[in-house]
C-alpha positions in Angstrom: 0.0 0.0 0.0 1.6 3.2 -1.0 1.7 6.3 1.6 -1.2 8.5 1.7 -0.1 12.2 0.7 -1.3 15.1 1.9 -2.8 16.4 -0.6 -5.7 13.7 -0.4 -6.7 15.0 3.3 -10.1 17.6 3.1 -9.1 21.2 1.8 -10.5 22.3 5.8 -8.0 20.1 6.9 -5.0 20.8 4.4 -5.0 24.0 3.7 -2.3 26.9 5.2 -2.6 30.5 5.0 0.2 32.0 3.2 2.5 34.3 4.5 2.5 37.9 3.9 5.1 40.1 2.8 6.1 40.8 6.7 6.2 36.9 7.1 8.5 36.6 4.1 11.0 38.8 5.2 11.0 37.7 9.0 11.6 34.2 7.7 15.0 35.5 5.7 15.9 37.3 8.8 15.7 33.7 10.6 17.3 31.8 8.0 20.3 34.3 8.2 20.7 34.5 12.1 20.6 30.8 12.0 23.1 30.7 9.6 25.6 33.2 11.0 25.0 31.5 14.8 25.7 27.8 13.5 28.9 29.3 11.8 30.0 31.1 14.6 29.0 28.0 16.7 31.2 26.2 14.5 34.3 28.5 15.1 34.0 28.7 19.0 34.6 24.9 19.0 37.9 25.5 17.4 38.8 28.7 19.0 38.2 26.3 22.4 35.4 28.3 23.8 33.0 25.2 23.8 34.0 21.4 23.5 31.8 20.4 21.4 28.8 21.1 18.4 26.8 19.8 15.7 26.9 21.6 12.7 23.4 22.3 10.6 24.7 23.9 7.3 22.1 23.5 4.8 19.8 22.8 6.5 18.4 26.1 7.3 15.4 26.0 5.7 14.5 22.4 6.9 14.5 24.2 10.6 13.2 27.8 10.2 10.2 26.1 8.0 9.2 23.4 10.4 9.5 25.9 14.0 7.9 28.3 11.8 5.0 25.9 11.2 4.2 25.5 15.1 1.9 26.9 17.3 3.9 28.6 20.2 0.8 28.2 22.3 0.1 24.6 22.8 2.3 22.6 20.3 5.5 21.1 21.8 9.2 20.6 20.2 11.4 17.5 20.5 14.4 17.8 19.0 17.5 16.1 18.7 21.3 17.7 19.3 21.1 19.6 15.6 18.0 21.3 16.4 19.3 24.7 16.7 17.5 26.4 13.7 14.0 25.7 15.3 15.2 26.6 18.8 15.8 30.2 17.7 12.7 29.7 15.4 10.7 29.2 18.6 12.4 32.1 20.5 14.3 30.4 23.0 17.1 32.2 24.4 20.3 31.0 22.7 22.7 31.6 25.6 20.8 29.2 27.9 20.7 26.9 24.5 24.6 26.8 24.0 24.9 26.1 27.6 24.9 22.5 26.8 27.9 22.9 24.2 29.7 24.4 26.9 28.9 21.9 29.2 27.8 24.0 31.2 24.2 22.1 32.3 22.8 18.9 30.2 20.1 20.3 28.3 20.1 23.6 28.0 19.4 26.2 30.9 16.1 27.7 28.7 12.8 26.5 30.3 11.3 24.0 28.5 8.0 24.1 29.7 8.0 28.3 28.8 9.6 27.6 25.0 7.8 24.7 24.2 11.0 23.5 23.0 12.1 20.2 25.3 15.7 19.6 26.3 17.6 18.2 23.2 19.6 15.4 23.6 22.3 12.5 22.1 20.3 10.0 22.7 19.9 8.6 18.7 16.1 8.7 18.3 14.9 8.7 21.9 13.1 12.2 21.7 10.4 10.5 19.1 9.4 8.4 22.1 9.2 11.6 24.7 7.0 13.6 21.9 5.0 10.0 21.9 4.4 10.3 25.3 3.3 14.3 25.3 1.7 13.6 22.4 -0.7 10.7 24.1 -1.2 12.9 27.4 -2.8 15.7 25.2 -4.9 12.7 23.5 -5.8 12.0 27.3 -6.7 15.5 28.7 -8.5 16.6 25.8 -6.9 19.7 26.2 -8.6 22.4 23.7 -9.3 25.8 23.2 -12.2 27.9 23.1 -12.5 28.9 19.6 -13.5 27.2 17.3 -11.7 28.0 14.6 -8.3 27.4 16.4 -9.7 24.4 18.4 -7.2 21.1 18.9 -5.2 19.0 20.3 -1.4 20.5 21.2 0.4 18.5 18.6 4.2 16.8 19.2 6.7 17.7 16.7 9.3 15.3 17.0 12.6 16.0 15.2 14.6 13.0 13.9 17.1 12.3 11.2 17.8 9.4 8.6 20.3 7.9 10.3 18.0 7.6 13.8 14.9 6.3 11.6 16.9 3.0 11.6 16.4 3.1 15.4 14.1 0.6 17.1 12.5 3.1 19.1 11.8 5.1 16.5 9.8 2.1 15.0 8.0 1.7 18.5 7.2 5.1 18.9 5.5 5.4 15.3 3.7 1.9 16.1 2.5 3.5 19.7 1.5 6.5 18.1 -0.5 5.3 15.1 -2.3 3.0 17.5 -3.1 5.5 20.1 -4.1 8.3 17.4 -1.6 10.3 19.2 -1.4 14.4 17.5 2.4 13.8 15.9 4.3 15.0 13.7 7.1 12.6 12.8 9.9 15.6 11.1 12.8 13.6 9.2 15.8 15.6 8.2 16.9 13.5 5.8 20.6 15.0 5.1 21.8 12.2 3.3 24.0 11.0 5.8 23.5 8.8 8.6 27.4 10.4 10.4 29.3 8.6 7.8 27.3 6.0 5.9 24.9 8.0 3.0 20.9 7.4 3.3 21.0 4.7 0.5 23.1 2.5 2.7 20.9 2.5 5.6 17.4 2.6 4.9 15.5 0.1 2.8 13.6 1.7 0.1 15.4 4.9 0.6 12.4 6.9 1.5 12.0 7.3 5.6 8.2 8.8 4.2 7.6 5.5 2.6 7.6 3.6 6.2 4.0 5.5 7.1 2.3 3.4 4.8 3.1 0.4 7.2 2.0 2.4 10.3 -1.2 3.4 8.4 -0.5 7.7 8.8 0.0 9.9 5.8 3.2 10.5 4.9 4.7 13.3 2.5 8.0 14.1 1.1 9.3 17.5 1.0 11.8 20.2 -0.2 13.7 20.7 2.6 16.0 23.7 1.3 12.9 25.5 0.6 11.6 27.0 3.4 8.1 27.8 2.2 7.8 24.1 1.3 8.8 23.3 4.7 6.3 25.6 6.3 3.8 24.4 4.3 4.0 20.9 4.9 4.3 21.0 8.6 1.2 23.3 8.6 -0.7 20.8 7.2 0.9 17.9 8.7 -0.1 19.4 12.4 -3.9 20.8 11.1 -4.0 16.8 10.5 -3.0 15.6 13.3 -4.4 18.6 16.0 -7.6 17.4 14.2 -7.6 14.1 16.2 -6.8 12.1 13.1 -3.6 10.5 14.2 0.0 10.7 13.3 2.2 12.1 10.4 4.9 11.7 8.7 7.3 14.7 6.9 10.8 13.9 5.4 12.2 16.9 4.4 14.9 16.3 1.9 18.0 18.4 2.7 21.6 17.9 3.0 24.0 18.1 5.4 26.8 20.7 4.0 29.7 20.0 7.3 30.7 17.6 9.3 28.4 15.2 11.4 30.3 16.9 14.7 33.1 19.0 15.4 35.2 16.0 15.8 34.0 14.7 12.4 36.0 14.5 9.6 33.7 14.9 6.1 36.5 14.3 3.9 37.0 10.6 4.9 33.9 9.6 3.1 33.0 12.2 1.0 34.7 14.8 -2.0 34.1 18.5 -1.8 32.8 18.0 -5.3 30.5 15.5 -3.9 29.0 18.0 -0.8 28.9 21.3 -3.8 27.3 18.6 -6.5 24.8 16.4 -3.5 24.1 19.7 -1.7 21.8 21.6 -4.5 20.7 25.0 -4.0 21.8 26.8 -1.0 18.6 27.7 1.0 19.6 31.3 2.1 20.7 32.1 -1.5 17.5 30.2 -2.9 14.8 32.5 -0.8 17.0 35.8 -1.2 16.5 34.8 -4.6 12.5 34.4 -4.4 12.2 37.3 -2.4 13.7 39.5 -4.9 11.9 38.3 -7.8 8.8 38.9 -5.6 9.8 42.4 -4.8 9.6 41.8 -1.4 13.0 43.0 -0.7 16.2 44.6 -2.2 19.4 45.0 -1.5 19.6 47.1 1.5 16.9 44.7 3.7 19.3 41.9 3.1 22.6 43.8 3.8 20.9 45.3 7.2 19.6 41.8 7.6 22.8 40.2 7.4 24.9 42.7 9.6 22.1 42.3 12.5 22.8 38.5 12.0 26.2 39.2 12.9 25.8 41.3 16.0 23.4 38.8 17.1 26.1 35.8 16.9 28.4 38.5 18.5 26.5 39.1 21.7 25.3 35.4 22.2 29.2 34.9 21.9 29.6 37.0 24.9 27.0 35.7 26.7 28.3 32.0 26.4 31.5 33.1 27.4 29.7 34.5 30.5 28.5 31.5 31.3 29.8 29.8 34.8 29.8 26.4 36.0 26.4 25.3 37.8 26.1 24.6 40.9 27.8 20.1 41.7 24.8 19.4 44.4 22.3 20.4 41.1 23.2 16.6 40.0 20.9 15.6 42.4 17.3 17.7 42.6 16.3 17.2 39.2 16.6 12.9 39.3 13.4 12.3 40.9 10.4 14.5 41.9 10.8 12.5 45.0 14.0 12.0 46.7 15.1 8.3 47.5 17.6 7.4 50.9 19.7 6.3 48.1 19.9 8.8 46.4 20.2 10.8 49.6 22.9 8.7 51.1 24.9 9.8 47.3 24.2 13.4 47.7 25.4 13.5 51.6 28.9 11.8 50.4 29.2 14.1 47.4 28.7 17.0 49.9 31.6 15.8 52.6 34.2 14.8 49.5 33.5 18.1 47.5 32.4 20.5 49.7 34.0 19.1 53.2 30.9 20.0 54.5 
């Protein structure tokens, strides 16, 4: 049975309003401060400012589109360690987000529950299960609001990649969440590469979108380094599933431009000429490119744009380098919302071998 597409749900369901002109350009402004950040990101791990980070170049659009997409008011965000484009989609404050790459606190420092944007983690595929989980409990309050034009379920957005759809949990938590009904959205970032092995070498069919069919959700395949496409699709992806009509699935096709990690090294599996000739279109370059031909913008938004993209890297930089070391005895309140005599009995020697107290 081949996947259901989108396009075959009811217009009431499937349809998106399309931004306006002030939408347009707020998107560029995001696709460029995610850009310059991930960069500058990128040099602070080699300048030795943070240990660690993984990259997102190229896959801009895949990011900005799908935060873009959610509603800040009851949807939730599960992302993986490469999430940062929709964190600053959704507004969370990007100091508290790089505290994690500075090791600084596991996580994040942002508030989760405020953002809407849950604490990212290396776990390979374990956030799809967490969004699951959410995703169920809004099944179970039958939370809604009072209009009803805007009435539904808060719908899970759960970010994963190619390599992680090989994951058994990620099988488990699409089986779970077809069976419950459970408001979804299952994002792939398909970036070709699953670290070093490329998409055709690790999953069967070579379309993640493909697997719906044996869930029974709608599935679609996008654009990934077109934002608008992105947007789009994750619109109607969450009208589906906020409706009460189960799970879906969106594989946004992108690339991944750098290395897996910092510590990865691209060029022992793949050319330059292979990353400029697999990569396509560059997003940033692609929607500067729309905008213009729309006459949305000119020259002088994209310059200003640009240089406020840069003072915005600038004065995260300082903040992250502001950053100090949390608190040791924080290991412990945030295990269980109940202490154990265990876990007591750990705290109390931690205490008298760190703090002599």
């Amino acid at each position: 049975m081949a996947p259901r597409a989108l396009d075959t749900l009811p217009p009431r369901i499937a349809d998106a309003a399309v931004p306006g002109p002030d939408q347009l350009r707020d998107l560029y402004r995001m696709l460029t401060n995610v850009r310059q950040l991930d960069t500058s990101a990128v040099a602070w791990q080699r300048q030795g400012l943070i240990p660690g980070y993984a990259p997102m170049l190229g896959q801009e659009a895949a990011q900005v589109g799908a935060g873009f997409g959610v509603d800040k008011a009851r949807d939730f965000a599960f992302p993986t360690y490469r999430e940062m484009g929709v964190a600053y989609t959704l507004g969370v404050n990007m100091v508290e987000y790089m505290s994690t790459h500075k090791a600084i606190w596991h996580g994040g420092l942002y508030d989760p529950v405020a953002t809407h944007f849950a604490p990212f983690q290396a776990v390979v595929g374990g956030s799809v299960l967490h969004a699951v989980g959410w995703a169920h409990g809004q099944t179970l309050n039958g939370q809604t609001l009072n209009s009803s034009s805007t009435a539904g379920l808060g719908v899970a957005l759960a970010f994963l990649g190619d390599g992680a759809s090989s994951q058994g949990d990620v099988h488990e938590a699409m089986n779970f969440a077809a069976i419950l009904t459970a408001p979804v959205v299952f994002f792939v970032q398909n970036n070709g590469w699953a670290i070093s092995v490329p998409t055709e070498q690790q999953v069967a069919g070579g379309s993640v979108a493909a697997r719906g069919a044996g869930y029974g959700m709608p599935a679609v395949r996008v654009d990934g380094n077109d934002v608008l496409a992105v947007l789009d699709a994750t619109r109607r992806a969450a009208a589906h599933a906020r409706a009460g009509l189960g799970p879906v699935v969106v594989e946004a096709m992108t690339y991944r431009r750098g290395p897996h990690s910092t510590s990865d090294d691209p060029g022992r599996y793949r050319t330059l000429d292979d990353e400029k000739i697999d990569g396509g279109e560059d997003p940033l370059s692609r929607f500067r490119a729309a905008l213009l031909e729309r006459g949305m913008a000119d020259a002088a938004f994209f310059a200003e744009a640009d240089a406020q993209a840069q003072a915005r890297a600038d004065e995260i930089r300082d903040g992250v380098v502001d950053l100090t070391s949390r608190p040791g005895s924080e290991m412990f309140d945030f295990v269980f919302q109940e202490s154990t005599p265990t876990l007591g009995a750990q705290a109390r020697q931690w205490r008298e071998e760190s703090e002599h107290v």
